[in-house]
N, CA and C atoms as an extended XYZ file, in Angstrom:
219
Properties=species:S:1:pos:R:3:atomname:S:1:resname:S:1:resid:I:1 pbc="F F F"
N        25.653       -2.230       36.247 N   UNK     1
C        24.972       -3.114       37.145 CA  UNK     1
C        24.336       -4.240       36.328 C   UNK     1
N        24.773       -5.578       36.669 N   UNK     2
C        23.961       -6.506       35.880 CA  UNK     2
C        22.192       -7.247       36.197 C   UNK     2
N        21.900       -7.292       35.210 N   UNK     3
C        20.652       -7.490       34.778 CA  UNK     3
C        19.710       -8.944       35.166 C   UNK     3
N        19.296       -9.029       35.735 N   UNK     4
C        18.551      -10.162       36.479 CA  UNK     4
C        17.386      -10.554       35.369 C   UNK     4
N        17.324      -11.463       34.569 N   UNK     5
C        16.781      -11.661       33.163 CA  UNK     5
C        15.711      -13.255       33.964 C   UNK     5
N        14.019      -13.458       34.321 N   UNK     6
C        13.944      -14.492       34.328 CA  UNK     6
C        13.668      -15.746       33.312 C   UNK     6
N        12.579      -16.379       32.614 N   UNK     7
C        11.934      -17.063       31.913 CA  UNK     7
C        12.239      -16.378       30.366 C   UNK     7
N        12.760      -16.336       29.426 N   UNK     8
C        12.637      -15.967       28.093 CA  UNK     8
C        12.516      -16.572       27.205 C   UNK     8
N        10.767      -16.790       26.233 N   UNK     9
C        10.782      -17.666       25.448 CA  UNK     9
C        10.790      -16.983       23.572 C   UNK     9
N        11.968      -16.888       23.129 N   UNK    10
C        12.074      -16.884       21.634 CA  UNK    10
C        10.988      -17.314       20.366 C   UNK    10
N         9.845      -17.102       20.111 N   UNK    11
C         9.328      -17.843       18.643 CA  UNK    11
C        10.204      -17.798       17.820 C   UNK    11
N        10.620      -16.623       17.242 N   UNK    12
C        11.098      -16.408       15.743 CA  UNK    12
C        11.832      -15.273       15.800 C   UNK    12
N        13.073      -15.188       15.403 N   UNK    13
C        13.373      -13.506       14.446 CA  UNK    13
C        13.479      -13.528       13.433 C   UNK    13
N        13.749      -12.523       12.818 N   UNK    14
C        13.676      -12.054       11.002 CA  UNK    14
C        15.773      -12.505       10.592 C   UNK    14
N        15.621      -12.112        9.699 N   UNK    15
C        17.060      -12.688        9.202 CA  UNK    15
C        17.849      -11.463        9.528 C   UNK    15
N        17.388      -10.436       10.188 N   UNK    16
C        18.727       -9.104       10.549 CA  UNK    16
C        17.829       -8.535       11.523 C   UNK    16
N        17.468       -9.355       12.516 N   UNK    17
C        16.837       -9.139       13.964 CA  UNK    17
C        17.892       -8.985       14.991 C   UNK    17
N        17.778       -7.875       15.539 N   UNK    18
C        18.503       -8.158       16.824 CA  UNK    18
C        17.953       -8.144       18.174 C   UNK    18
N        19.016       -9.201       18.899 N   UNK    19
C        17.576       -9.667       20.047 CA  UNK    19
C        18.822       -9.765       21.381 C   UNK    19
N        18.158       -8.778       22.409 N   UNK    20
C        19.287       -8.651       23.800 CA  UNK    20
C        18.280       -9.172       24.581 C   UNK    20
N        19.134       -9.413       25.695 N   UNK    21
C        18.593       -9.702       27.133 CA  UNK    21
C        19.943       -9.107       27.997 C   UNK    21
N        19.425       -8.067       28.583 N   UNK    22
C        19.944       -7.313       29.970 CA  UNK    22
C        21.044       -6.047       29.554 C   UNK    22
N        22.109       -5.710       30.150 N   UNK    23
C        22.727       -4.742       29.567 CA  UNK    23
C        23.098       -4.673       28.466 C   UNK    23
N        22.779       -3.844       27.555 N   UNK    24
C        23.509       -4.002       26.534 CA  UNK    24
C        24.247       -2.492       26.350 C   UNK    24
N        25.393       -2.491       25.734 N   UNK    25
C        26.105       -1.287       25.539 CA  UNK    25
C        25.842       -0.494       23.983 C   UNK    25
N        26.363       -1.455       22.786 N   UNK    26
C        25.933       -0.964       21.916 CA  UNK    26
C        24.941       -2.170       20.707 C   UNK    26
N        23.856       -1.401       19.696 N   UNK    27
C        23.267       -2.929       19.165 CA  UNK    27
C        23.574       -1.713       17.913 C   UNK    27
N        23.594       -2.508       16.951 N   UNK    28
C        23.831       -2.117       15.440 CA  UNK    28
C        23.278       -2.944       14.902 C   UNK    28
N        22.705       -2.609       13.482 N   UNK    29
C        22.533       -3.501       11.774 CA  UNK    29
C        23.308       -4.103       11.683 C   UNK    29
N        23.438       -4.974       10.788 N   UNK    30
C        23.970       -5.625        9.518 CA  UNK    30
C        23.732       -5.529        8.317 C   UNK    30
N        22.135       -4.833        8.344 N   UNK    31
C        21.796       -4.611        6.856 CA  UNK    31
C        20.921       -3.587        7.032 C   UNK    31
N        20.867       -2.977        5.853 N   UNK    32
C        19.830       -1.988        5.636 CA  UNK    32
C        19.206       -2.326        4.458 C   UNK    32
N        18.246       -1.359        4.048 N   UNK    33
C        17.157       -1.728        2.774 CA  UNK    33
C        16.481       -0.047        3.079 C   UNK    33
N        16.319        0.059        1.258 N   UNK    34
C        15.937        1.185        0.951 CA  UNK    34
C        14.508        0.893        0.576 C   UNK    34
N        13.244        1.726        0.761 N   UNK    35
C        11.856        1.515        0.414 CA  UNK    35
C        11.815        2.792       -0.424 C   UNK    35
N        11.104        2.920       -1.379 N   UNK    36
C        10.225        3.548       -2.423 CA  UNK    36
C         8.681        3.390       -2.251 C   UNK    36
N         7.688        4.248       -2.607 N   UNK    37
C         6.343        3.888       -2.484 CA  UNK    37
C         5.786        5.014       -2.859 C   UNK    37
N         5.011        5.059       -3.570 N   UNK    38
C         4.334        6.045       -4.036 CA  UNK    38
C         3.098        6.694       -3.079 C   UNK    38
N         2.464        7.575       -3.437 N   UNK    39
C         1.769        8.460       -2.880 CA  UNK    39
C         0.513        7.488       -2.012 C   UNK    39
N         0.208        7.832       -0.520 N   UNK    40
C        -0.930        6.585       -0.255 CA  UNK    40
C        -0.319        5.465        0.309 C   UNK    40
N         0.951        4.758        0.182 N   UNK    41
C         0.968        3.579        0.216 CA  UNK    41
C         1.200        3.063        1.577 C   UNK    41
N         1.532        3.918        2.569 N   UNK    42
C         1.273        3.126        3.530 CA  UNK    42
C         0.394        2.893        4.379 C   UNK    42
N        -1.364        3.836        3.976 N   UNK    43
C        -2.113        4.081        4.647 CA  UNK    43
C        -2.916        2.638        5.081 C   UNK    43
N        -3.553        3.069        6.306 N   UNK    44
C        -3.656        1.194        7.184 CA  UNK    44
C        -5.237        1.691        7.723 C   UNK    44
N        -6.105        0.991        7.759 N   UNK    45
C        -7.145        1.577        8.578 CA  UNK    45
C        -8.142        0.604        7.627 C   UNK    45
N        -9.693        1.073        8.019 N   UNK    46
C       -10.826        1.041        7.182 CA  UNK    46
C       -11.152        2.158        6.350 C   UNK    46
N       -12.122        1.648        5.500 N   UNK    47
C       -12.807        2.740        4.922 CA  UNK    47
C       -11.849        3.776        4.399 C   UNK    47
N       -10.994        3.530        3.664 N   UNK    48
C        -9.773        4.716        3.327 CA  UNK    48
C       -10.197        5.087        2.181 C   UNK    48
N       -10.402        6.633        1.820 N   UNK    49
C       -10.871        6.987        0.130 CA  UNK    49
C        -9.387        7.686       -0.247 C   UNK    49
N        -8.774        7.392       -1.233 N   UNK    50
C        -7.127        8.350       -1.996 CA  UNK    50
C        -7.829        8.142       -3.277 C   UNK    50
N        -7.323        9.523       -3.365 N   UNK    51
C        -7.637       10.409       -4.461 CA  UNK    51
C        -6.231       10.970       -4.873 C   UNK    51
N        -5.228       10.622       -5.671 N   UNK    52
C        -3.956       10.888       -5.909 CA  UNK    52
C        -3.564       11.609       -6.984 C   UNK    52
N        -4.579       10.953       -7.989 N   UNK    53
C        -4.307       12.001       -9.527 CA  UNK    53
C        -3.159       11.143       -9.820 C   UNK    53
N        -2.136       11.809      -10.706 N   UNK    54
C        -1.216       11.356      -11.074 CA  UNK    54
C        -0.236       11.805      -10.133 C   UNK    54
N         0.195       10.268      -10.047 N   UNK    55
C         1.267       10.143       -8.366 CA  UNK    55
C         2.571        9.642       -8.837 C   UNK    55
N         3.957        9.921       -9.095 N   UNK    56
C         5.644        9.476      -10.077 CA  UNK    56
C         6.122        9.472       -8.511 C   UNK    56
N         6.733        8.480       -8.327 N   UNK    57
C         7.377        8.772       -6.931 CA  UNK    57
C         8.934        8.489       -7.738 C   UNK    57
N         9.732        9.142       -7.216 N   UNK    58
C        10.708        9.384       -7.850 CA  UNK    58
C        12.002        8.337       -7.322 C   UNK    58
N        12.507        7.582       -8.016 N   UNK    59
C        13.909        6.359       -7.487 CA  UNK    59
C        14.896        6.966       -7.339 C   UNK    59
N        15.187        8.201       -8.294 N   UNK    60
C        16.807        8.462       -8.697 CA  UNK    60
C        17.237        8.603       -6.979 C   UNK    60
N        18.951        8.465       -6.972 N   UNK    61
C        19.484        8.402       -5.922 CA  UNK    61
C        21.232        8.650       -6.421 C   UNK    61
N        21.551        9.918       -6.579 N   UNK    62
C        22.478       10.068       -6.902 CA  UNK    62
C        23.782        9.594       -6.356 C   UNK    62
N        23.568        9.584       -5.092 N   UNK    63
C        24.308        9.092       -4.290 CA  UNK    63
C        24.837        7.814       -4.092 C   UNK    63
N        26.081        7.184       -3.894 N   UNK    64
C        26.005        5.892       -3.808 CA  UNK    64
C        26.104        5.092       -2.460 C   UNK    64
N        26.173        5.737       -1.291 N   UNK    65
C        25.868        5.522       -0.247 CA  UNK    65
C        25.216        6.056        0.824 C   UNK    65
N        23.742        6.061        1.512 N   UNK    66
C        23.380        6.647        2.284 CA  UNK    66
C        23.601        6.534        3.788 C   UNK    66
N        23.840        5.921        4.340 N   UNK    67
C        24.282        5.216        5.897 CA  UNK    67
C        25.272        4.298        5.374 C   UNK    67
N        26.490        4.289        5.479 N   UNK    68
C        27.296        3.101        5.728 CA  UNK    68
C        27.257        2.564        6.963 C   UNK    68
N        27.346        1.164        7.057 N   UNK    69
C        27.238        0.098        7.908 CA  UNK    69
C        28.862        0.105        7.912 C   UNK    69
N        29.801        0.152        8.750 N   UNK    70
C        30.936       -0.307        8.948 CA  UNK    70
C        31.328       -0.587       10.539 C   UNK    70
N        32.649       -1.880       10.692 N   UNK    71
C        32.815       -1.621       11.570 CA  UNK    71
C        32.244       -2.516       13.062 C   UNK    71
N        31.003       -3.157       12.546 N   UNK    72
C        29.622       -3.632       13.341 CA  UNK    72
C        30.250       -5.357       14.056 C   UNK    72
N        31.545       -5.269       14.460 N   UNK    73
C        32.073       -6.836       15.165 CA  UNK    73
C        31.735       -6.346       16.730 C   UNK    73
């Protein structure tokens, strides 16, 4: 059933944003990105006390692909 979409105003997307209006069937990436961060790092708030000691967050990644992206026309 199609989608009755009125007024839509755009500011900005990011450079691997994806942006629908009304049915959509399937949405996929184009890119991915791997994050690392050590112990603490994404905590958000006030008043935050970390106490970590000694914190090694570890990179290795034996693997050479974790999600392949294929396929995405």
């Amino acid at each position: 059933m199609p989608a009755i979409v009125g007024v839509v105003q755009v500011i900005s997307l990011g450079t691997s944003a994806v942006f629908n209006i009304g049915d959509v069937y399937k949405v996929t990436p184009y890119s991915t990105t791997k994050t690392y961060s050590g112990a603490g790092s994404f905590n958000t708030g006030d008043n935050i006390s970390l106490y970590n000691g000694n914190s090694i967050t570890n990179t290795y990644d034996s693997d050479v692909t974790d999600q392949p992206i294929l396929f995405n026309i």
